[in-house]
N, CA, C and O atoms as a Maestro MAE file, in Angstrom:
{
 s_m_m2io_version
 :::
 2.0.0
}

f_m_ct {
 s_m_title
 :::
 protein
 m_atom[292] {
  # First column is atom index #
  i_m_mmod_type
  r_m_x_coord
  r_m_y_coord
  r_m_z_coord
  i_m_residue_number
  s_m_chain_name
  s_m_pdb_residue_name
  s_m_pdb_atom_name
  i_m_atomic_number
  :::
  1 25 79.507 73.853 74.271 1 A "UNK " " N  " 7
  2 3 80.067 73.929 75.602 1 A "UNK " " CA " 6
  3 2 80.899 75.199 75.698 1 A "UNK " " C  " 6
  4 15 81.591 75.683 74.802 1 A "UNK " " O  " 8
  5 25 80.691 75.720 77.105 2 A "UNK " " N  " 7
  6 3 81.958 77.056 76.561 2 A "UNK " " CA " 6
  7 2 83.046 76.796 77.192 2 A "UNK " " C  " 6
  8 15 83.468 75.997 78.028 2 A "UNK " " O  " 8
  9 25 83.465 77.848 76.462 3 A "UNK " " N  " 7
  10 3 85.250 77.445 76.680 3 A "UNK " " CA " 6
  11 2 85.805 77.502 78.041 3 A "UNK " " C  " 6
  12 15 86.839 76.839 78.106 3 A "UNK " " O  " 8
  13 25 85.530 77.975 78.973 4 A "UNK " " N  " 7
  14 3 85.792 77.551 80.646 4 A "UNK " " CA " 6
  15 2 85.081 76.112 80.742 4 A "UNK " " C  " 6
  16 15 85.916 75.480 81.390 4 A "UNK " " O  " 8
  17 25 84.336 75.491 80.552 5 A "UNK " " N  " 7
  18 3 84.132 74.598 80.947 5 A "UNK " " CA " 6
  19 2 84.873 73.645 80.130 5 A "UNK " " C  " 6
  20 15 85.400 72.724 80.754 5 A "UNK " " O  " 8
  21 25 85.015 73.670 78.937 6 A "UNK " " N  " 7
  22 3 86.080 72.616 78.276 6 A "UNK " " CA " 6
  23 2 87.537 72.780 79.260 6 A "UNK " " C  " 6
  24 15 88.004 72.093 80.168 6 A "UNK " " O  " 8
  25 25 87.829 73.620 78.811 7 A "UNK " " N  " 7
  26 3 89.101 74.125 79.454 7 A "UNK " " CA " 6
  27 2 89.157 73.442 81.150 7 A "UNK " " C  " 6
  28 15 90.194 72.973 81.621 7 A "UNK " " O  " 8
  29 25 88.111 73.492 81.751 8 A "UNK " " N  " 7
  30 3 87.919 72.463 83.086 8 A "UNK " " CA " 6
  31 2 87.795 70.969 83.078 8 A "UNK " " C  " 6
  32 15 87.979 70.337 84.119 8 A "UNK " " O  " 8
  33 25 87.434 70.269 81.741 9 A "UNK " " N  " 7
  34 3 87.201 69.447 81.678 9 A "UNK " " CA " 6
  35 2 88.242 68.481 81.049 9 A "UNK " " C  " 6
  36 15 88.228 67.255 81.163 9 A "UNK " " O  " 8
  37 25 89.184 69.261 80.339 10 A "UNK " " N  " 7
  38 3 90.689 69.262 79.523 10 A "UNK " " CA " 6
  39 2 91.363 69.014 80.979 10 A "UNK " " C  " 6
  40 15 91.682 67.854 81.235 10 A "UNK " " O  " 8
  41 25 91.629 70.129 82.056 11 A "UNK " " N  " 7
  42 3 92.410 69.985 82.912 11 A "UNK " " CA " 6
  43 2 91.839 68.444 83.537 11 A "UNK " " C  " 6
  44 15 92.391 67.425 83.123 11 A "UNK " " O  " 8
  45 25 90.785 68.348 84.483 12 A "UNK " " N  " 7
  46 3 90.271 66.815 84.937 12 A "UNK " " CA " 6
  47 2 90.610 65.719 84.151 12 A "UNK " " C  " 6
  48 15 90.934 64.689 84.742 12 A "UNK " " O  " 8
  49 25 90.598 65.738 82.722 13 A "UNK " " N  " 7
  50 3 90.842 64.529 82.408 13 A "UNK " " CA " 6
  51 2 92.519 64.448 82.230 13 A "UNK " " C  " 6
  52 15 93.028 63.346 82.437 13 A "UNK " " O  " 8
  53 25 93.379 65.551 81.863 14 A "UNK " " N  " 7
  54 3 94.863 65.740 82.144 14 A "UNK " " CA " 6
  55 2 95.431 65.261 83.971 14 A "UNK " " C  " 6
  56 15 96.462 64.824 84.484 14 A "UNK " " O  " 8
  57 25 94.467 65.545 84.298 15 A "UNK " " N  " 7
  58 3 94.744 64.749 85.825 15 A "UNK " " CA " 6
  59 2 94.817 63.631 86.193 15 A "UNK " " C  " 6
  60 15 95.642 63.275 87.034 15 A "UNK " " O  " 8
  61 25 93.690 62.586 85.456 16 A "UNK " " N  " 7
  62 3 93.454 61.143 85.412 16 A "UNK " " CA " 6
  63 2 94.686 60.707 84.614 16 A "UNK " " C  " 6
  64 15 95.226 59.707 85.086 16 A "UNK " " O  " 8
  65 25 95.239 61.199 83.556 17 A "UNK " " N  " 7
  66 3 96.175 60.505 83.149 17 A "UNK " " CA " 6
  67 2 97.720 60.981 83.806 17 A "UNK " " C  " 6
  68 15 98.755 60.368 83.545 17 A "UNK " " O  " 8
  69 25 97.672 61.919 84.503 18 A "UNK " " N  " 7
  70 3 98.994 62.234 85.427 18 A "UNK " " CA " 6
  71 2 100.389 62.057 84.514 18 A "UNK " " C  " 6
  72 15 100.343 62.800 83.533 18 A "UNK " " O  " 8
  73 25 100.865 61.749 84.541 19 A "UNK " " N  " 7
  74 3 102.685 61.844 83.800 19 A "UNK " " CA " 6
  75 2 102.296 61.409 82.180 19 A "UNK " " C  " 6
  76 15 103.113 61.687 81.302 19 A "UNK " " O  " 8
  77 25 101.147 60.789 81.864 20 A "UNK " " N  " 7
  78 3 101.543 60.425 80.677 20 A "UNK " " CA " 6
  79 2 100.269 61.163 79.399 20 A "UNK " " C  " 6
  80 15 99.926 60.824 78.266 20 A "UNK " " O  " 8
  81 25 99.862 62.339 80.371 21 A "UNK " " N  " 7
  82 3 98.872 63.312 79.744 21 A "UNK " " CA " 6
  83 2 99.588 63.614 78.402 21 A "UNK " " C  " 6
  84 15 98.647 63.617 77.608 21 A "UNK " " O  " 8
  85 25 100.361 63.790 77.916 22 A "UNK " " N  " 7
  86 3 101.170 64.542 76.869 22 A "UNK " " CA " 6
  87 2 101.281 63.180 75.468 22 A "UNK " " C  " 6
  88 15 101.522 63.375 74.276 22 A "UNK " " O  " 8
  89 25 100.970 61.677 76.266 23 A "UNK " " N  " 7
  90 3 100.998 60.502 75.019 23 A "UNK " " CA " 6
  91 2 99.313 60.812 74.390 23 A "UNK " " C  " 6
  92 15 99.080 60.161 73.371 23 A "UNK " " O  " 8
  93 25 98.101 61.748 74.894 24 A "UNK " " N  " 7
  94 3 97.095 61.410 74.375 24 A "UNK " " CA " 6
  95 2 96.603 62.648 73.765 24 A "UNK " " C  " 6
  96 15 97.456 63.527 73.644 24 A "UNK " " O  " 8
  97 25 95.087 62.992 73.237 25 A "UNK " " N  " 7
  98 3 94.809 63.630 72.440 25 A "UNK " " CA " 6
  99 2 93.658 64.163 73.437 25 A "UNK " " C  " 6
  100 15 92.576 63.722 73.048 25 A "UNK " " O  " 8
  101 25 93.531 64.915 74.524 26 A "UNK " " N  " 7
  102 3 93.006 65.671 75.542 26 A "UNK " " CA " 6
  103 2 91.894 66.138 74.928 26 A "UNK " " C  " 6
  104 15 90.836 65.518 75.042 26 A "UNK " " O  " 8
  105 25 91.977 67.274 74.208 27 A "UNK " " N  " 7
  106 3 90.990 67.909 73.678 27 A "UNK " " CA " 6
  107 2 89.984 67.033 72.697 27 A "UNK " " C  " 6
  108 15 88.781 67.291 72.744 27 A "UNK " " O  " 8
  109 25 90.392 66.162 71.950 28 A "UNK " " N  " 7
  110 3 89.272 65.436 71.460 28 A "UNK " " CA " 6
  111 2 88.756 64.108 72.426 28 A "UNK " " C  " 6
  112 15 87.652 63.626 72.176 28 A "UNK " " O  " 8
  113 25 89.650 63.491 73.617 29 A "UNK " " N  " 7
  114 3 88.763 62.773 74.857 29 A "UNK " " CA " 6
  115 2 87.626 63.765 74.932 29 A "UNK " " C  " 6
  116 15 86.532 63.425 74.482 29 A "UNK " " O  " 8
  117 25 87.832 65.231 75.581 30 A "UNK " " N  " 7
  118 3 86.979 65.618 75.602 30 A "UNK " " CA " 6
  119 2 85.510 66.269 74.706 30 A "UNK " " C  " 6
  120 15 84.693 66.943 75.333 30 A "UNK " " O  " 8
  121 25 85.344 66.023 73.449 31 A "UNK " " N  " 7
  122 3 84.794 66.365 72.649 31 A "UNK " " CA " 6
  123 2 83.716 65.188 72.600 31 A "UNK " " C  " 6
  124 15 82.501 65.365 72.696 31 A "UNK " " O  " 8
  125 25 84.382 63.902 72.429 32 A "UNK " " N  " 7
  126 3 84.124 62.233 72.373 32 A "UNK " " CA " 6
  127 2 83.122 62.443 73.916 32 A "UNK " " C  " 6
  128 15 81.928 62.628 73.681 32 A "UNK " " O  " 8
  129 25 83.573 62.426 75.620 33 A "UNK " " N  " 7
  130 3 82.668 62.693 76.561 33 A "UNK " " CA " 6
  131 2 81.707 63.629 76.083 33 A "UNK " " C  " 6
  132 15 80.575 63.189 76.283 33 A "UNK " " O  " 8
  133 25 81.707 64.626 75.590 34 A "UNK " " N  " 7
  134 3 80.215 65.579 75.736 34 A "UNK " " CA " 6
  135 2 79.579 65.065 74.775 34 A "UNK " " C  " 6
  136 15 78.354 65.119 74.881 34 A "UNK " " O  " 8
  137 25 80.112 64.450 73.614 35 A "UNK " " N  " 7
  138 3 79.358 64.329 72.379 35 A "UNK " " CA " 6
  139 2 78.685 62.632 73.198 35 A "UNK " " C  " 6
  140 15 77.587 62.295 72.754 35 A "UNK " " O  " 8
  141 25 79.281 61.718 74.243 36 A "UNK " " N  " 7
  142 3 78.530 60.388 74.829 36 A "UNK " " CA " 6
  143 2 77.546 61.460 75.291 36 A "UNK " " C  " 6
  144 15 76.470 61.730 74.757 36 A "UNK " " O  " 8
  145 25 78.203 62.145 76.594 37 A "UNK " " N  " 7
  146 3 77.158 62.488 77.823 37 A "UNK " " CA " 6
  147 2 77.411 63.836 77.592 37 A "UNK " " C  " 6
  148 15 78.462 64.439 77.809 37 A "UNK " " O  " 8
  149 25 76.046 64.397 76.993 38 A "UNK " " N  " 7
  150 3 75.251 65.945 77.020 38 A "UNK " " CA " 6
  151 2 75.321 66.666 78.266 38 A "UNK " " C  " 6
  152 15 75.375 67.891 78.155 38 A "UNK " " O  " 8
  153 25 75.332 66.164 79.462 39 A "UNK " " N  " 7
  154 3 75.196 67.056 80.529 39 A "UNK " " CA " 6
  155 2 76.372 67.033 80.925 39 A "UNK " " C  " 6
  156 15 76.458 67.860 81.833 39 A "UNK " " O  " 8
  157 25 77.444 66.485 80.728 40 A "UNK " " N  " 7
  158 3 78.648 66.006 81.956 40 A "UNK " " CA " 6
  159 2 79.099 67.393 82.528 40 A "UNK " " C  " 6
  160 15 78.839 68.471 81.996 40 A "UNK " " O  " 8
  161 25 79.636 67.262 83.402 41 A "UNK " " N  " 7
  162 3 80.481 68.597 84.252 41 A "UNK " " CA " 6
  163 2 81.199 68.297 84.646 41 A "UNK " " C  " 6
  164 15 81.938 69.162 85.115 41 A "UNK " " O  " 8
  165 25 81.582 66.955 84.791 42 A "UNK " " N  " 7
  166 3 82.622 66.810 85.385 42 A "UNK " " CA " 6
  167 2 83.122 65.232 84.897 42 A "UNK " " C  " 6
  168 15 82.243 64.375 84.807 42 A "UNK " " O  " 8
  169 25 84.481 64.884 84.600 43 A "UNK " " N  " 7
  170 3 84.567 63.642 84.527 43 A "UNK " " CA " 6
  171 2 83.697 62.498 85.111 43 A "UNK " " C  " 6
  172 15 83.090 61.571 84.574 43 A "UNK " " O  " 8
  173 25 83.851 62.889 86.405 44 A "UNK " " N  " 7
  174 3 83.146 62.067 87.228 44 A "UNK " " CA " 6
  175 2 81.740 61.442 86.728 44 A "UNK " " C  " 6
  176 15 81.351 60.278 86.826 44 A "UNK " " O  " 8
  177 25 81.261 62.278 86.307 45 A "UNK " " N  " 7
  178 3 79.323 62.012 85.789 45 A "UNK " " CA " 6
  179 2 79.533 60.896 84.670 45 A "UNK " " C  " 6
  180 15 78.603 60.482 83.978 45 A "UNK " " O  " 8
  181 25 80.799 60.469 84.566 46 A "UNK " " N  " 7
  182 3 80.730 59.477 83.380 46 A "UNK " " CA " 6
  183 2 81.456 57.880 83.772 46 A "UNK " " C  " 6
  184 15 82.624 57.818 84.156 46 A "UNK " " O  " 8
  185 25 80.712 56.813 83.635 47 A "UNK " " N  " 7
  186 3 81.209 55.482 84.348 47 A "UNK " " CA " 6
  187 2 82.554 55.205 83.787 47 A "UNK " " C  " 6
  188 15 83.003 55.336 82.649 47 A "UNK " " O  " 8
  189 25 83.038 54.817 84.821 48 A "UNK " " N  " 7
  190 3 84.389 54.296 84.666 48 A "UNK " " CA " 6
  191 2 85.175 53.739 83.625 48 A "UNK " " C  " 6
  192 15 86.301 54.027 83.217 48 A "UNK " " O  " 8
  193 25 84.224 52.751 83.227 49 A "UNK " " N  " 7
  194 3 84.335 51.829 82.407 49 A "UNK " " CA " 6
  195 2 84.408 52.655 80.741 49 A "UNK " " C  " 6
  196 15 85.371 52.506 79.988 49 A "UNK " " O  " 8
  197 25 83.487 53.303 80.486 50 A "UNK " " N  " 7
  198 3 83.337 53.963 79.497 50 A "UNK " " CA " 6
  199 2 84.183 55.495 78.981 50 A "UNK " " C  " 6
  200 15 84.480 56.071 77.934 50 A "UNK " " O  " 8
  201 25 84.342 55.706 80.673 51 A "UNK " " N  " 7
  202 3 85.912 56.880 80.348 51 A "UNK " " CA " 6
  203 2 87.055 56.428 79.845 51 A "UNK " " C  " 6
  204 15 87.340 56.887 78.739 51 A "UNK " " O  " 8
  205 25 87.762 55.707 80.292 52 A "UNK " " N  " 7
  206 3 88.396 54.622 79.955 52 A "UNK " " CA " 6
  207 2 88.530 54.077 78.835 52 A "UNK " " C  " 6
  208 15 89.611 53.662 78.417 52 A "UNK " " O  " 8
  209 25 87.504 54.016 78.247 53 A "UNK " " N  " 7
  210 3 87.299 53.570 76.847 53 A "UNK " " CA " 6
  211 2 87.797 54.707 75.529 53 A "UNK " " C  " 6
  212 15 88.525 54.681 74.537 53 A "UNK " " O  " 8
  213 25 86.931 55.633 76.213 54 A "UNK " " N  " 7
  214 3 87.372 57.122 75.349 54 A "UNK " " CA " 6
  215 2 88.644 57.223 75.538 54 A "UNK " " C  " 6
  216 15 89.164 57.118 74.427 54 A "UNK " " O  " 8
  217 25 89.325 57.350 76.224 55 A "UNK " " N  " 7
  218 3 90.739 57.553 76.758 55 A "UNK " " CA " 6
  219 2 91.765 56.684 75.666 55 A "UNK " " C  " 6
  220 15 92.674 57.192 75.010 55 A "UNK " " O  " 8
  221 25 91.401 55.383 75.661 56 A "UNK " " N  " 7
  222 3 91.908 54.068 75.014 56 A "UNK " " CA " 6
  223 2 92.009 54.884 73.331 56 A "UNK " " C  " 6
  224 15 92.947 54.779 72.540 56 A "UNK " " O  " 8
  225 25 91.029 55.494 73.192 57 A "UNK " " N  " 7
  226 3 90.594 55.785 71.872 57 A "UNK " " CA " 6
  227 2 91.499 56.573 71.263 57 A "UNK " " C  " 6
  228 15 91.667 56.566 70.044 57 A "UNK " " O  " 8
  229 25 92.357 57.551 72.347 58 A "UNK " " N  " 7
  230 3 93.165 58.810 72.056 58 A "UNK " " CA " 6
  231 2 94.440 58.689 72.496 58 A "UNK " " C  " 6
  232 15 95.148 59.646 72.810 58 A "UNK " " O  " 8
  233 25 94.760 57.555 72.532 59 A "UNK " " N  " 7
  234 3 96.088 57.159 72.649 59 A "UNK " " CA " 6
  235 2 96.753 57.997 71.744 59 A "UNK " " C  " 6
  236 15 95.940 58.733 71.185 59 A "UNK " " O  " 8
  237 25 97.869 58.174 71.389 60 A "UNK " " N  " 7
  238 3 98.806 58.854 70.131 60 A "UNK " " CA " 6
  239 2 99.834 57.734 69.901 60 A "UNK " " C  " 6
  240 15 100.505 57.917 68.885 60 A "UNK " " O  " 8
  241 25 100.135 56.573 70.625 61 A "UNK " " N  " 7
  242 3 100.569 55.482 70.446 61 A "UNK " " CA " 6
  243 2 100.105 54.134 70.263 61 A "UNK " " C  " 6
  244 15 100.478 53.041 70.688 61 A "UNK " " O  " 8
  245 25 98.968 54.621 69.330 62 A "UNK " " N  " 7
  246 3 97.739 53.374 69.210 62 A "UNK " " CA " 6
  247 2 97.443 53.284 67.661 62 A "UNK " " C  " 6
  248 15 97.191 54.411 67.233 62 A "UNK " " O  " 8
  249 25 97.395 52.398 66.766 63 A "UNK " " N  " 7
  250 3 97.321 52.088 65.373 63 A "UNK " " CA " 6
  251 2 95.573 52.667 65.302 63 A "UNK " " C  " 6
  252 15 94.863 52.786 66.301 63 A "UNK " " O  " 8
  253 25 95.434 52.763 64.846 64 A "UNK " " N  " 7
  254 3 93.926 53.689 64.042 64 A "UNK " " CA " 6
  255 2 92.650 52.456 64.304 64 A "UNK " " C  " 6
  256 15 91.589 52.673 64.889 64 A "UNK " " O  " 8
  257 25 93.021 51.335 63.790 65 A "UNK " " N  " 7
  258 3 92.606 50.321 63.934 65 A "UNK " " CA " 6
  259 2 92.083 49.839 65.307 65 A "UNK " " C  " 6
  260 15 90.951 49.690 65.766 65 A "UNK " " O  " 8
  261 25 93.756 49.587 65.955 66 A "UNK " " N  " 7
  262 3 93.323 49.525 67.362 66 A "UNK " " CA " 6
  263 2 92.120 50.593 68.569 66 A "UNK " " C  " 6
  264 15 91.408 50.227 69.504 66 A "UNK " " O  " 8
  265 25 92.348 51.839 68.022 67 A "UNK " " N  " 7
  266 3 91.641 52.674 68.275 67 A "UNK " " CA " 6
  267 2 89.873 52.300 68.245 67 A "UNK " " C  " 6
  268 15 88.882 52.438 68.962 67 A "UNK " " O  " 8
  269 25 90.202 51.824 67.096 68 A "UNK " " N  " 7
  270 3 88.384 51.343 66.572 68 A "UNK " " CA " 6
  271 2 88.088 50.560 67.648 68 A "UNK " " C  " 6
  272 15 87.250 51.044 68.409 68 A "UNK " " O  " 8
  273 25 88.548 49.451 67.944 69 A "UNK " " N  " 7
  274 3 88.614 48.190 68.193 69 A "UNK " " CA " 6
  275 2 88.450 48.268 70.143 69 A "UNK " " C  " 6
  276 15 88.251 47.348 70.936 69 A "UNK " " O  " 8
  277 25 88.603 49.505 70.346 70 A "UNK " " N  " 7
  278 3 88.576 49.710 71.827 70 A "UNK " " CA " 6
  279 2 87.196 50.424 72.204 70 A "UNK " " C  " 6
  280 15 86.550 50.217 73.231 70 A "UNK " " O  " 8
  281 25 86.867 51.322 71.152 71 A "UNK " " N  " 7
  282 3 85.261 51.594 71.289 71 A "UNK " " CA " 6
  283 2 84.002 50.384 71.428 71 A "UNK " " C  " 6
  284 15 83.911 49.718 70.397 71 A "UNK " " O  " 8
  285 25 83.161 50.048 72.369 72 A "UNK " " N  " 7
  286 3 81.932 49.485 72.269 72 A "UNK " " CA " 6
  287 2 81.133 49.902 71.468 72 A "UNK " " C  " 6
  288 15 80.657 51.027 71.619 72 A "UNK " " O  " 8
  289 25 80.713 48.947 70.203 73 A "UNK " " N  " 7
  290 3 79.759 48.709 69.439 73 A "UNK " " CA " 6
  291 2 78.541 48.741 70.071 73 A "UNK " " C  " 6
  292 15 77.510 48.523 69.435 73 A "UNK " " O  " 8
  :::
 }
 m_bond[291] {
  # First column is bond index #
  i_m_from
  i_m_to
  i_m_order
  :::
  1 1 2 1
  2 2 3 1
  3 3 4 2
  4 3 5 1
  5 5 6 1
  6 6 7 1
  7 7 8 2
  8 7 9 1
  9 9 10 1
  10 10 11 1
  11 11 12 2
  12 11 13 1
  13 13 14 1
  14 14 15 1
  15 15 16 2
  16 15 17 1
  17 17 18 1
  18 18 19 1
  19 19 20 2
  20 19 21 1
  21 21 22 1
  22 22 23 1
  23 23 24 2
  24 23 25 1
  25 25 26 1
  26 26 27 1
  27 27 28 2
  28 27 29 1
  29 29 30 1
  30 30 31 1
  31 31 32 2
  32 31 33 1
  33 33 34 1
  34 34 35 1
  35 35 36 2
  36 35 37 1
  37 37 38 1
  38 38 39 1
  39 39 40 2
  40 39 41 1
  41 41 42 1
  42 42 43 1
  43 43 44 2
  44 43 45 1
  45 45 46 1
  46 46 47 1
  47 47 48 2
  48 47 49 1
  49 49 50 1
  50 50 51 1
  51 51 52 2
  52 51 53 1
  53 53 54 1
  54 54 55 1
  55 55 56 2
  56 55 57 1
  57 57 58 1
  58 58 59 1
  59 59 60 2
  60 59 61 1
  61 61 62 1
  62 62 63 1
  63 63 64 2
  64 63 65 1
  65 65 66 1
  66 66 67 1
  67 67 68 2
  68 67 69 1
  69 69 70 1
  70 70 71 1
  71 71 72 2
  72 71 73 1
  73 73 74 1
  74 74 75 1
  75 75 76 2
  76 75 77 1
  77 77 78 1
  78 78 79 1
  79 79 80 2
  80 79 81 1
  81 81 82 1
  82 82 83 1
  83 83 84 2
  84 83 85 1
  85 85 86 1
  86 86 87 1
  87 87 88 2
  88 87 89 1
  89 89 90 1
  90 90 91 1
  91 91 92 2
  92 91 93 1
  93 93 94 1
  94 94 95 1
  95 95 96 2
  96 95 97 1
  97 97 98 1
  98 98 99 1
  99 99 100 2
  100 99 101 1
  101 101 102 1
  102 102 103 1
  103 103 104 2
  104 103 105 1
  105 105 106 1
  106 106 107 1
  107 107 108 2
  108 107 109 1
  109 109 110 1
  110 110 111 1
  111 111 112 2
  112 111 113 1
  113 113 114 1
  114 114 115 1
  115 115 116 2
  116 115 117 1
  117 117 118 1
  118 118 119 1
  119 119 120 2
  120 119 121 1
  121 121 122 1
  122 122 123 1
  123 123 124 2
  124 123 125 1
  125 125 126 1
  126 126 127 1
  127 127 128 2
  128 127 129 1
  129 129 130 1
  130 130 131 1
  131 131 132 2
  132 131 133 1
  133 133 134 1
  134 134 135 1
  135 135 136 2
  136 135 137 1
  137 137 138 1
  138 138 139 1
  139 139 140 2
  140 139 141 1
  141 141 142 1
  142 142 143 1
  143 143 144 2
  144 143 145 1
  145 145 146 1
  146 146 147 1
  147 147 148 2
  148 147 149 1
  149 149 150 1
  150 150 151 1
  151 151 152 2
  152 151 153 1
  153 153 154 1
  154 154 155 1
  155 155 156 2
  156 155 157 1
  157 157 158 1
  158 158 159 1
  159 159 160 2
  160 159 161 1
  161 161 162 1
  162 162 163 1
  163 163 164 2
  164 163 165 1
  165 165 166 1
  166 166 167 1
  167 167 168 2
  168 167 169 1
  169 169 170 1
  170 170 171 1
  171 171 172 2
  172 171 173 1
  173 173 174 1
  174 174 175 1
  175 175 176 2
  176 175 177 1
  177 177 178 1
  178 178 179 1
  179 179 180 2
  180 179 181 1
  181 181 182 1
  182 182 183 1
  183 183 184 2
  184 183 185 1
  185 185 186 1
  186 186 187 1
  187 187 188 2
  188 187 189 1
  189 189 190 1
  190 190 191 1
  191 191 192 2
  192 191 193 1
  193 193 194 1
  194 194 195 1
  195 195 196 2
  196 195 197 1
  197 197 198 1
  198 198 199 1
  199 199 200 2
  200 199 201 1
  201 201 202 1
  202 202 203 1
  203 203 204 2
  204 203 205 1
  205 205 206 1
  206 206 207 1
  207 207 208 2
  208 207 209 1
  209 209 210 1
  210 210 211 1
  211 211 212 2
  212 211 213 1
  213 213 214 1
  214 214 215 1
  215 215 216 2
  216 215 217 1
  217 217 218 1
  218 218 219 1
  219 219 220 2
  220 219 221 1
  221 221 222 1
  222 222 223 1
  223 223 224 2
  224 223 225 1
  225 225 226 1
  226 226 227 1
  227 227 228 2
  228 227 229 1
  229 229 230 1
  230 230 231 1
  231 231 232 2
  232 231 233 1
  233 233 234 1
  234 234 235 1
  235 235 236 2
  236 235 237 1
  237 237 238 1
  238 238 239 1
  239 239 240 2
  240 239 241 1
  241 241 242 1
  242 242 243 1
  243 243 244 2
  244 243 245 1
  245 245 246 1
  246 246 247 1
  247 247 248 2
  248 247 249 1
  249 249 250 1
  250 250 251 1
  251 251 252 2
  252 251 253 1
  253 253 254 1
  254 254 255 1
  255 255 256 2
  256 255 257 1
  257 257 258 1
  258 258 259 1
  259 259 260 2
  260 259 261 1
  261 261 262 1
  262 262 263 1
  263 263 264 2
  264 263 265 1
  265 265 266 1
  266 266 267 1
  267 267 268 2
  268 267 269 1
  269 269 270 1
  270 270 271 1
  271 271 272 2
  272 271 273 1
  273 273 274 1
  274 274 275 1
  275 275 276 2
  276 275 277 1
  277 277 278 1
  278 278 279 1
  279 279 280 2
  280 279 281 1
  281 281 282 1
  282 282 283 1
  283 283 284 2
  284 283 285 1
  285 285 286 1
  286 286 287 1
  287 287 288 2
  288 287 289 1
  289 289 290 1
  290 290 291 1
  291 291 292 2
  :::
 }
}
């Protein structure tokens, strides 16, 4: 991916989390989305449910474990 588009995709998902962007791990949410969905461009192209999930994943206030445990098998 190049780096303007990460860098766009870093900011969008820093938006969804609004005040509490700084508790999570931004740059690897986004690594986790392109590495689900190959084409994405935009948060948006990815269901709700499953952003969300990634998100859950990159908490920085989440036990390692718990982390696992929020991904779908």
């Amino acid at each position: 991916m190049s780096p303007p588009k990460q860098a766009y995709l870093e900011y969008q998902v820093s938006l969804t989390l609004g005040l509490h962007a700084e508790e999570f791990d931004i740059p690897g949410i986004v690594a986790d989305l392109i590495a689900d969905h190959n084409s994405i461009q935009s948060v948006d192209d990815v269901d709700s449910d499953d952003y969300w999930d990634v998100v859950r994943e990159h908490d920085r206030d989440v036990s390692p474990i718990d982390q696992f445990r929020c991904r779908r098998q």
